[in-house]
ZATI-214469 format. One record per residue (C-alpha): x, y, z; residue in three letters. Coordinates in Angstrom, 2 decimals, decimal comma. Example, Ala and Ser with C-alpha at 12.3 -4.5 7.8 and 13.67 -1.06 7.14 Angstrom:
@xx=12,30&yy=-4,50&zz=7,80&residuo=ALA;
@xx=13,67&yy=-1,06&zz=7,14&residuo=SER;
//
This chain:
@xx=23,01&yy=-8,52&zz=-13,44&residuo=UNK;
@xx=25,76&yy=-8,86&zz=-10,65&residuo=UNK;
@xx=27,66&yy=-5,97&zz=-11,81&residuo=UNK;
@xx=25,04&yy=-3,85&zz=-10,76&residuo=UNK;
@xx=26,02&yy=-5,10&zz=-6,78&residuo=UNK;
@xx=29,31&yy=-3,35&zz=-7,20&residuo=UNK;
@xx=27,85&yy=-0,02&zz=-6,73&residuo=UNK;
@xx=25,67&yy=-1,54&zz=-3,94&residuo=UNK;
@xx=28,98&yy=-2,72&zz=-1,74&residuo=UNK;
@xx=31,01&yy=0,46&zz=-2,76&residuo=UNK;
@xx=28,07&yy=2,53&zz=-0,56&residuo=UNK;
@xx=27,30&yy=-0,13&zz=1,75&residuo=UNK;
@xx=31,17&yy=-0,39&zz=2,97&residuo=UNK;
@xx=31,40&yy=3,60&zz=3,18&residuo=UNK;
@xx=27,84&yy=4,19&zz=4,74&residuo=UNK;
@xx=27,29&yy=1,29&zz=6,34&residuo=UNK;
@xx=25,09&yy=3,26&zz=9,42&residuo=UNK;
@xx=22,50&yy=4,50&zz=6,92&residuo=UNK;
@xx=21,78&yy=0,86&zz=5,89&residuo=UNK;
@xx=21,77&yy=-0,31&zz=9,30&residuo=UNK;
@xx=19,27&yy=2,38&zz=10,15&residuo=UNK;
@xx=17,16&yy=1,13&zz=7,52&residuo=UNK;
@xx=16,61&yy=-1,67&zz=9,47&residuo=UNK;
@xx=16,96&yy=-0,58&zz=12,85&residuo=UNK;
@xx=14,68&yy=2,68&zz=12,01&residuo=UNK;
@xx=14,41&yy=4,65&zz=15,32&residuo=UNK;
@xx=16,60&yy=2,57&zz=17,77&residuo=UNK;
@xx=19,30&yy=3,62&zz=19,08&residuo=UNK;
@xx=22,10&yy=1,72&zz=18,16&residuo=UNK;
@xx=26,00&yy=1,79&zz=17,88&residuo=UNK;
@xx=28,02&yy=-0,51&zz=15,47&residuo=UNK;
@xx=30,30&yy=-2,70&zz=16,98&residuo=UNK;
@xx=32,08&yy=-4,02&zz=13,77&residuo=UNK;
@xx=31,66&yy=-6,53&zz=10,83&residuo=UNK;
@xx=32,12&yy=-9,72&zz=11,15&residuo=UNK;
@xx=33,16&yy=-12,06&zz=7,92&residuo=UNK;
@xx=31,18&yy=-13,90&zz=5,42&residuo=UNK;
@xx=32,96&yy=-16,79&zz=5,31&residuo=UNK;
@xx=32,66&yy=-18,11&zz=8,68&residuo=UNK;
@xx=35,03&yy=-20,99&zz=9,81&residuo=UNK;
@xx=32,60&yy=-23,43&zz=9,46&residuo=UNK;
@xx=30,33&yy=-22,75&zz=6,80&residuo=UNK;
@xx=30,61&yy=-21,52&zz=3,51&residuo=UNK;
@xx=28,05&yy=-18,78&zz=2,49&residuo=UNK;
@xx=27,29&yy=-16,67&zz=-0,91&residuo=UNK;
@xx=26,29&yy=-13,57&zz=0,88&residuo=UNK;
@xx=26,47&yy=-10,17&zz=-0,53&residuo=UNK;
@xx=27,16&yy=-7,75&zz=2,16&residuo=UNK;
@xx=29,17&yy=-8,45&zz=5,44&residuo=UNK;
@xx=26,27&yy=-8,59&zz=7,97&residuo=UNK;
@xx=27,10&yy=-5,98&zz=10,88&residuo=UNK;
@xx=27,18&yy=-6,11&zz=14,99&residuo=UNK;
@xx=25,61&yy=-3,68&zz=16,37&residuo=UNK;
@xx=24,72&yy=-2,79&zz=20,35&residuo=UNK;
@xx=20,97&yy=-1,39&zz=20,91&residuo=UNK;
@xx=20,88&yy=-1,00&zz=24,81&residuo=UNK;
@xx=22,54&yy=-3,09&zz=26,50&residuo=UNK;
@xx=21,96&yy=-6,03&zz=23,92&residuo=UNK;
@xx=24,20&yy=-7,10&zz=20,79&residuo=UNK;
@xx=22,52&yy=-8,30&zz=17,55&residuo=UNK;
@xx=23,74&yy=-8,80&zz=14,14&residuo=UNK;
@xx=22,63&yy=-6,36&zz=10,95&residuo=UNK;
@xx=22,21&yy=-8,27&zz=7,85&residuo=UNK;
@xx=21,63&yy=-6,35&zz=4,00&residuo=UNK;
@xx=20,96&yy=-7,90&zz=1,27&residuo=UNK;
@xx=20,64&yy=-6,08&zz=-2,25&residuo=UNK;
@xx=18,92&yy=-7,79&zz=-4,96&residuo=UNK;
@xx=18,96&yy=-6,48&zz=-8,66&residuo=UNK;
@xx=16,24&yy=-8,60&zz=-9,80&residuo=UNK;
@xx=13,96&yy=-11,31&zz=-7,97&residuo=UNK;
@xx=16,06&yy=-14,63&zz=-6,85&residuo=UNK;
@xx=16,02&yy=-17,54&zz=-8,61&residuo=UNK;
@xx=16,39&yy=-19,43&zz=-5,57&residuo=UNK;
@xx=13,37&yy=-18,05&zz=-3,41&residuo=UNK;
@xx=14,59&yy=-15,48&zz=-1,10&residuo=UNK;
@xx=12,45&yy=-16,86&zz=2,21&residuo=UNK;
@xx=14,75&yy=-19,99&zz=1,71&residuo=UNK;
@xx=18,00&yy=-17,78&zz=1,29&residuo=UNK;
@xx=17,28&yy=-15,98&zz=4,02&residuo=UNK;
@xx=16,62&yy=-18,89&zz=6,05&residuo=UNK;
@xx=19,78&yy=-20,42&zz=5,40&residuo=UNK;
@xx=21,61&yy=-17,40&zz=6,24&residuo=UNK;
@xx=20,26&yy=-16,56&zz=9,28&residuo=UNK;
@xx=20,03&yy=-20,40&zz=10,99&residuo=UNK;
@xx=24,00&yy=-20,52&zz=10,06&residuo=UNK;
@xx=24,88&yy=-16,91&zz=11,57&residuo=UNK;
@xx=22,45&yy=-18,08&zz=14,78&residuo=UNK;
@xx=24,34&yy=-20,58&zz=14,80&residuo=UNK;
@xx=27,93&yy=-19,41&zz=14,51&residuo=UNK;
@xx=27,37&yy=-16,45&zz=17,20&residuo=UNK;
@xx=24,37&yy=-17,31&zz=19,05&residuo=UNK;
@xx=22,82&yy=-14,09&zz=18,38&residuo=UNK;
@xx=19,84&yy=-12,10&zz=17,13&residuo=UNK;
@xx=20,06&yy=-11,57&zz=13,26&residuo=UNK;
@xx=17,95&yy=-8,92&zz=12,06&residuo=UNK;
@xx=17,45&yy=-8,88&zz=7,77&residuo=UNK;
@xx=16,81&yy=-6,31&zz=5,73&residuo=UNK;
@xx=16,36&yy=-7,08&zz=1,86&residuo=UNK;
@xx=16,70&yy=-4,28&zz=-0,94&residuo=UNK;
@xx=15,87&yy=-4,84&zz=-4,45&residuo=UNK;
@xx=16,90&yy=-2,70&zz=-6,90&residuo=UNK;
@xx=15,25&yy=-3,16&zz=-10,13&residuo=UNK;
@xx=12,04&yy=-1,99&zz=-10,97&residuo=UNK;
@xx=9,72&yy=-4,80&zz=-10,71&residuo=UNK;
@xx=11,75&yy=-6,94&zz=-8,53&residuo=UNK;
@xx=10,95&yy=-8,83&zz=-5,59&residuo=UNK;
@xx=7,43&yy=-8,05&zz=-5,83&residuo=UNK;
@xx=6,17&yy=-11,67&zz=-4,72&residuo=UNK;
@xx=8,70&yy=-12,20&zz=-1,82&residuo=UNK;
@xx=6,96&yy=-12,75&zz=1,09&residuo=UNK;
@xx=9,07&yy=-11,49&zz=3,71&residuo=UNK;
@xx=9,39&yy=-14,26&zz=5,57&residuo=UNK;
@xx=8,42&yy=-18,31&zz=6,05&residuo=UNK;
@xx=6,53&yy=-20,21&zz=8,84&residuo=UNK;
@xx=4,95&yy=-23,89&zz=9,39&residuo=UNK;
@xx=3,50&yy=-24,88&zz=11,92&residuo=UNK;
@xx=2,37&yy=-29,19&zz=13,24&residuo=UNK;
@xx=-0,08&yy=-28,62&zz=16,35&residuo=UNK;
@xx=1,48&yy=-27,73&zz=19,56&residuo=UNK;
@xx=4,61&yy=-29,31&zz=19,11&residuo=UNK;
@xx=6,05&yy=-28,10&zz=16,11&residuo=UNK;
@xx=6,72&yy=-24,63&zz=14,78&residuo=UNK;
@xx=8,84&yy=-22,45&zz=12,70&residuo=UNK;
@xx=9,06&yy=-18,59&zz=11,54&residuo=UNK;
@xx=11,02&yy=-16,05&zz=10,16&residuo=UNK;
@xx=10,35&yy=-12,48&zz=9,65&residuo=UNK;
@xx=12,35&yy=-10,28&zz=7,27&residuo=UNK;
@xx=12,16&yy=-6,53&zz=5,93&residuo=UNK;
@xx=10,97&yy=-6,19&zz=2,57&residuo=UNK;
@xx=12,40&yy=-3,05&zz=0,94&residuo=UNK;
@xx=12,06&yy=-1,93&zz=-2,99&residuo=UNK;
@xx=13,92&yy=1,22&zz=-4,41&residuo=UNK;
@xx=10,92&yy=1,44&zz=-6,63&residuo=UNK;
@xx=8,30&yy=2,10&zz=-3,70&residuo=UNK;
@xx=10,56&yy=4,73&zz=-2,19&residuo=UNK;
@xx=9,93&yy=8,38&zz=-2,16&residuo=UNK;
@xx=12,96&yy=9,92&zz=-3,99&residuo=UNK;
@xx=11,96&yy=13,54&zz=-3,87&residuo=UNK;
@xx=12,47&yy=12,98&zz=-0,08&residuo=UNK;
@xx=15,22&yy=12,11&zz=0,21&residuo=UNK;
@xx=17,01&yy=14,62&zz=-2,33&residuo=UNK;
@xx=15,25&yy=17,46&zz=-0,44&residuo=UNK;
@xx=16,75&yy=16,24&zz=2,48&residuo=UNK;
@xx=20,37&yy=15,49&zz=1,08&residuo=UNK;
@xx=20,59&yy=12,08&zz=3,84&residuo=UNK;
@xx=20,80&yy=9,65&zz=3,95&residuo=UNK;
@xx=23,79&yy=10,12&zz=1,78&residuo=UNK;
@xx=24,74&yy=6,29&zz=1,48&residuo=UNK;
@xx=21,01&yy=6,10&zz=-0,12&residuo=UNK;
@xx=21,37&yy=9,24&zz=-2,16&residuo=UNK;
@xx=22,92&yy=7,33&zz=-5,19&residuo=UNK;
@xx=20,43&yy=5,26&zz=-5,20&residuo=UNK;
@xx=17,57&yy=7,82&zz=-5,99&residuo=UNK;
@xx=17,31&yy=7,41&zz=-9,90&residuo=UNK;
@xx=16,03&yy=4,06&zz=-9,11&residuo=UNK;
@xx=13,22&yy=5,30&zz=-6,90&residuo=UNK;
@xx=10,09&yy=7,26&zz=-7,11&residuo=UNK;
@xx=9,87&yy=10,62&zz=-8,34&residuo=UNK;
@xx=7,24&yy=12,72&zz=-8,54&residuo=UNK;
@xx=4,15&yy=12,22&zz=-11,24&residuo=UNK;
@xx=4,61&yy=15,52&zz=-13,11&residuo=UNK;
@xx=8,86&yy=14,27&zz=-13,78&residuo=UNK;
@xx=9,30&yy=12,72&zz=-16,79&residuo=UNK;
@xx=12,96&yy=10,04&zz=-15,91&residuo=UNK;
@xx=15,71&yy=12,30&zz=-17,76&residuo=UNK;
@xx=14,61&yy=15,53&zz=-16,04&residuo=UNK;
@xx=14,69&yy=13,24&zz=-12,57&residuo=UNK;
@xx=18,26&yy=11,90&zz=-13,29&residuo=UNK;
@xx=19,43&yy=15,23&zz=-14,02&residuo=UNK;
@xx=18,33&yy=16,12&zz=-10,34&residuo=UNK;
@xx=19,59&yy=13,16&zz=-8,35&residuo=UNK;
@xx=22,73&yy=13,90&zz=-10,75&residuo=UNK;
@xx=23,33&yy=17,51&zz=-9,35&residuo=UNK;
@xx=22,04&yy=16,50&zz=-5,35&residuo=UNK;
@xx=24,81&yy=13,70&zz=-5,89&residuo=UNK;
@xx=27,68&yy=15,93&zz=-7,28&residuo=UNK;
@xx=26,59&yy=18,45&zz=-4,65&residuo=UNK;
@xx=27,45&yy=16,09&zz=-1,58&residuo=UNK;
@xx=30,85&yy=17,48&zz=0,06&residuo=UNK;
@xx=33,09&yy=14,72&zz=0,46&residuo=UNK;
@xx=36,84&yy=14,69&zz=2,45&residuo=UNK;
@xx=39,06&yy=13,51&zz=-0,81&residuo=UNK;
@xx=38,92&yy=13,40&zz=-4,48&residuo=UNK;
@xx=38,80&yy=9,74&zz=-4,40&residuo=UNK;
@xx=35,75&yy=9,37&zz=-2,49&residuo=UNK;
@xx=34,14&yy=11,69&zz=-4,19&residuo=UNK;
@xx=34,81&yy=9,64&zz=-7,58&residuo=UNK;
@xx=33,33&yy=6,47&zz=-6,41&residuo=UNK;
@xx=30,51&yy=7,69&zz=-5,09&residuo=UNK;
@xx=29,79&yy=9,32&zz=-8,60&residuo=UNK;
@xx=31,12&yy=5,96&zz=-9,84&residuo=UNK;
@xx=28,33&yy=4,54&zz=-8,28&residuo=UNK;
@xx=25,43&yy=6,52&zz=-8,82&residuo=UNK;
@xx=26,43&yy=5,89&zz=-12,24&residuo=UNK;
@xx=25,98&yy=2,06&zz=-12,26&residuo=UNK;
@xx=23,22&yy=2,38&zz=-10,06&residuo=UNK;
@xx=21,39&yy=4,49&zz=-12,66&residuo=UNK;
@xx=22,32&yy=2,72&zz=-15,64&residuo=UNK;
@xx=20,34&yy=-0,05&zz=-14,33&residuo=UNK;
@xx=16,82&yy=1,45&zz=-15,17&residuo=UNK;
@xx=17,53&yy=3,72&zz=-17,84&residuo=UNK;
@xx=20,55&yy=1,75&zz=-20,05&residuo=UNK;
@xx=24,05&yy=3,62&zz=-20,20&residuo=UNK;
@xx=23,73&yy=6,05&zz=-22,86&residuo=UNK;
@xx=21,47&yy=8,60&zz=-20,75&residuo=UNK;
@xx=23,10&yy=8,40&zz=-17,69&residuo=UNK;
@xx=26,72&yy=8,96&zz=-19,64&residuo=UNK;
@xx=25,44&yy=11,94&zz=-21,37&residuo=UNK;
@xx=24,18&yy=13,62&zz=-18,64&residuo=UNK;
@xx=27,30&yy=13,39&zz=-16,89&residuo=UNK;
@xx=29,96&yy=13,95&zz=-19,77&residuo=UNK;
@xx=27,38&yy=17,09&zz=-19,95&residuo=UNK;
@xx=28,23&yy=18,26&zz=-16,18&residuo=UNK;
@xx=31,82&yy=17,20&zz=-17,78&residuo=UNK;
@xx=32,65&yy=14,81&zz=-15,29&residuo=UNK;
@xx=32,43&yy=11,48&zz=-17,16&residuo=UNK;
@xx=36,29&yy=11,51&zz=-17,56&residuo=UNK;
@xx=36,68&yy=11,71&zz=-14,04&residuo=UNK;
@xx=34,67&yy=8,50&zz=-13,32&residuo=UNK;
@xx=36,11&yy=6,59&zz=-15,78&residuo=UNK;
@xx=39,72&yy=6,78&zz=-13,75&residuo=UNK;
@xx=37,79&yy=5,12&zz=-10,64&residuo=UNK;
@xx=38,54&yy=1,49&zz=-9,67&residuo=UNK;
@xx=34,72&yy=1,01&zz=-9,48&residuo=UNK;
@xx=34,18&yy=1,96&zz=-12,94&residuo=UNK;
@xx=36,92&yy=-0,80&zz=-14,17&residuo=UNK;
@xx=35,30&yy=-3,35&zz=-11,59&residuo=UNK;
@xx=31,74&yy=-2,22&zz=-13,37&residuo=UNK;
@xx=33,22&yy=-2,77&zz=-16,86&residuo=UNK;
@xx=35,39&yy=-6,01&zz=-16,06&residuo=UNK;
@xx=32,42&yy=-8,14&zz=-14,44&residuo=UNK;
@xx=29,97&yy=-6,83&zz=-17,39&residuo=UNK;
@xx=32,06&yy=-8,80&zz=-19,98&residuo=UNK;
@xx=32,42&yy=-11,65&zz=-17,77&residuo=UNK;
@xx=29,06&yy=-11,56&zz=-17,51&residuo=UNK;
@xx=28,17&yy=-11,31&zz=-21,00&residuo=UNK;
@xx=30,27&yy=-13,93&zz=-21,72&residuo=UNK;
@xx=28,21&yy=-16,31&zz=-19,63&residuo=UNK;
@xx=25,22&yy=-15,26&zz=-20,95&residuo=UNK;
@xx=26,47&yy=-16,85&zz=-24,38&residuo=UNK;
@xx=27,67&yy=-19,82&zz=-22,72&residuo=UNK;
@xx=24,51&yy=-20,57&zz=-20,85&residuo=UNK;
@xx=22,23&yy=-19,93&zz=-24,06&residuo=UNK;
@xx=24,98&yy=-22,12&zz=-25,63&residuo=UNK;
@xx=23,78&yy=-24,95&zz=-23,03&residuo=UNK;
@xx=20,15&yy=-24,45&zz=-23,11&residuo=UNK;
@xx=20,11&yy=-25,12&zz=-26,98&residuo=UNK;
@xx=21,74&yy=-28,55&zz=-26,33&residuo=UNK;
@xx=19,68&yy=-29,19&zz=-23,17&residuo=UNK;
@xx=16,70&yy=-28,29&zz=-25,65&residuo=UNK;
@xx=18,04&yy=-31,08&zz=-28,76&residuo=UNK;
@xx=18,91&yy=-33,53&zz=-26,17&residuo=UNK;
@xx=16,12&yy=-33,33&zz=-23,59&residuo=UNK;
@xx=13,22&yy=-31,18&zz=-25,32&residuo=UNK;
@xx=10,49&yy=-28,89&zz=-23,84&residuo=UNK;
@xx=11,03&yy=-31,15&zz=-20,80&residuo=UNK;
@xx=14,60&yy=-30,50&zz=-20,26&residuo=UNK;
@xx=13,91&yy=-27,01&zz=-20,34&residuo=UNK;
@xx=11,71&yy=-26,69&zz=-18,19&residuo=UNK;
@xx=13,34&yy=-29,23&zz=-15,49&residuo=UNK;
@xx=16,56&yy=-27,43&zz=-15,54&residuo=UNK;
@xx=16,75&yy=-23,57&zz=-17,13&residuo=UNK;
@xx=16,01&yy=-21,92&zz=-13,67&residuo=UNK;
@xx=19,05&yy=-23,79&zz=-12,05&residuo=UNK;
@xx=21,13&yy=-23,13&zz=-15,01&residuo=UNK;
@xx=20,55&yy=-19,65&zz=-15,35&residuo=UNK;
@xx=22,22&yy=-19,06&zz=-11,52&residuo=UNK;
@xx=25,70&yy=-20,84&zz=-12,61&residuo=UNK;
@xx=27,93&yy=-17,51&zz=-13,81&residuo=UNK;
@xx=31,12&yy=-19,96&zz=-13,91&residuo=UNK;
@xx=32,13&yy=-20,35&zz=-17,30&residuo=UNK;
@xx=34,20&yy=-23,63&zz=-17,16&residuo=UNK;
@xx=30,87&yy=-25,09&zz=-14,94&residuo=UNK;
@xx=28,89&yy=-24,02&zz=-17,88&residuo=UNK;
@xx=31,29&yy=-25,48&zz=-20,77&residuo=UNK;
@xx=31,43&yy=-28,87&zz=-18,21&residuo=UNK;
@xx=27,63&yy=-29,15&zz=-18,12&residuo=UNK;
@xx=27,50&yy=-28,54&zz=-21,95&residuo=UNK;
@xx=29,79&yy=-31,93&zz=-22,43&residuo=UNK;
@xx=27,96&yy=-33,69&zz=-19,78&residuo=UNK;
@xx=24,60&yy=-32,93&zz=-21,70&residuo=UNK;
@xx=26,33&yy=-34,26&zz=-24,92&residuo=UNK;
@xx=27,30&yy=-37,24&zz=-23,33&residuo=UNK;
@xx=25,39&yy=-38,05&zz=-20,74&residuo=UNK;
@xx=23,18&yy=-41,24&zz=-21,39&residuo=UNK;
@xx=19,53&yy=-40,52&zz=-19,64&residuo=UNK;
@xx=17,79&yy=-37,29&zz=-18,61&residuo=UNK;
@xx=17,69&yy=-38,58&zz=-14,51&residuo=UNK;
@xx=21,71&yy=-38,90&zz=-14,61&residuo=UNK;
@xx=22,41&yy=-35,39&zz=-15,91&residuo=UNK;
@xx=20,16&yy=-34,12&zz=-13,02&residuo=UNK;
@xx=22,11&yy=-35,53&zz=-11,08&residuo=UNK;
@xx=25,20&yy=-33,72&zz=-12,77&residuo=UNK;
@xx=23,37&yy=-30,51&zz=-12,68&residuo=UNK;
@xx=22,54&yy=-30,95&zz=-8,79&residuo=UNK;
@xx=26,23&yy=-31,83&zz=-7,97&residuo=UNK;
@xx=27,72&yy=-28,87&zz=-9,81&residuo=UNK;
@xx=25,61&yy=-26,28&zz=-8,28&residuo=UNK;
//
């Protein structure tokens, strides 16, 4: 479900400010610049490039992170990681923000993780919480702004008495109505409402709705599109291979093996990982040494 992120970053790298906002809400703030996910000294699967911002006469750093569906890996332990390394690298405050996208997820995450030992020892992190699916939509096509969050609207709440093709039809026209300063702007950001919406509804809908406003051949020239289509048959193709694996896992390993290891598999996208660990489970001579494969290849 990673192709879904590609509309995500499109609107995230043009409209950065309205995502920042979400976090910052009513501060004041002005945004300094981005600063690189890949840090000298760490190595980091992060979505978005967190932001710096300025609110006073303080700096802090702006972190998004969109979610299609709920984390394999706990978020609160993500999150964690993320922030102690960007502490870490710039010895400033990291403020987080987490969006999900789909419909039911991130539900459970807690926002946040703490321990505490007495007196002595003590931990805690705080993060925002934010689901598409809990947001008012009406409001914000009334409004027309944010516009970064405009594309998202299909995937948020709409009114009781709107039944989901007669509310994609309006985010559809609020979306096409947004002036923008070249053609090619204008594309992507249909581009993207278009993956965006897909992801609730399935394609079909959303493409007939739009070849209807008869702009579907427009969209399909965009770079975003291609991206869209591109990572979807990647991603279908390791689909097959990890069902592939699981089915050996299942002969060599049973119920047990399953259970051990499916959740880890299932967040390996690499196909030549995925064909290695399928030999490796073949071959390997005890359950405890292919963990041991598994945890070294992820």
């Amino acid at each position: 479900m990673g192709r879904y992120d590609i509309g995500s970053k499109v609107l995230f790298k043009d409209y950065e400010r309205d995502f920042v906002a979400l976090t910052l809400k009513d501060r004041d703030f002005e945004i300094v610049g981005t600063i690189p996910t890949e840090f000298p000294s760490v190595q980091m699967r992060m979505t978005d490039a967190p932001v710096k911002v300025r609110i006073g006469d303080e700096e802090a750093i702006v972190y998004t992170e969109f979610q299609t569906e709920t984390s394999a890996d706990p978020m609160e332990y993500r999150i964690a990681e993320y922030v102690g390394k960007i502490i870490h690298e710039y010895r400033l405050p990291v403020y987080v923000t987490v969006i999900y996208l789909g419909p039911s997820a991130g539900i459970n995450d807690p926002g946040g993780y703490e321990y505490t030992l007495g007196n002595t020892f003590s931990y805690s992190l705080r993060y925002q919480v934010l689901r598409f699916a809990e947001m008012n939509g009406q409001k914000i096509l009334d409004k027309k702004e944010p516009i970064g969050l405009i594309p998202f609207a299909a995937l948020m709440k709409r009114p009781d008495d709107v039944n989901f093709e007669e509310w994609l039809r309006q985010c559809a026209q609020v979306v096409l109505s947004i002036p923008m300063e070249s053609d090619e702007k204008k594309r992507d950001y249909i581009a993207s409402f278009y993956i965006l919406s897909s992801l609730v509804r399935g394609m079909e809908l959303v493409t007939q709705l739009l070849k209807e406003e008869r702009i579907m051949i427009e969209i399909e020239k965009s770079p975003v599109i291609k991206m869209f289509t591109e990572k979807t048959r990647i991603e279908a193709l390791a689909e097959g291979y990890t069902n592939a694996l699981m089915k050996v896992i299942k002969r060599q390993y049973g119920e047990v093996g399953l259970q051990e290891f499916e959740q880890q598999i299932r967040t390996i996208r690499d196909e030549k990982k995925l064909t290695t660990l399928m030999e490796f489970a073949l071959n390997s001579t005890s359950f405890e040494q292919f963990k041991k494969i598994l945890a070294n290849t992820i």
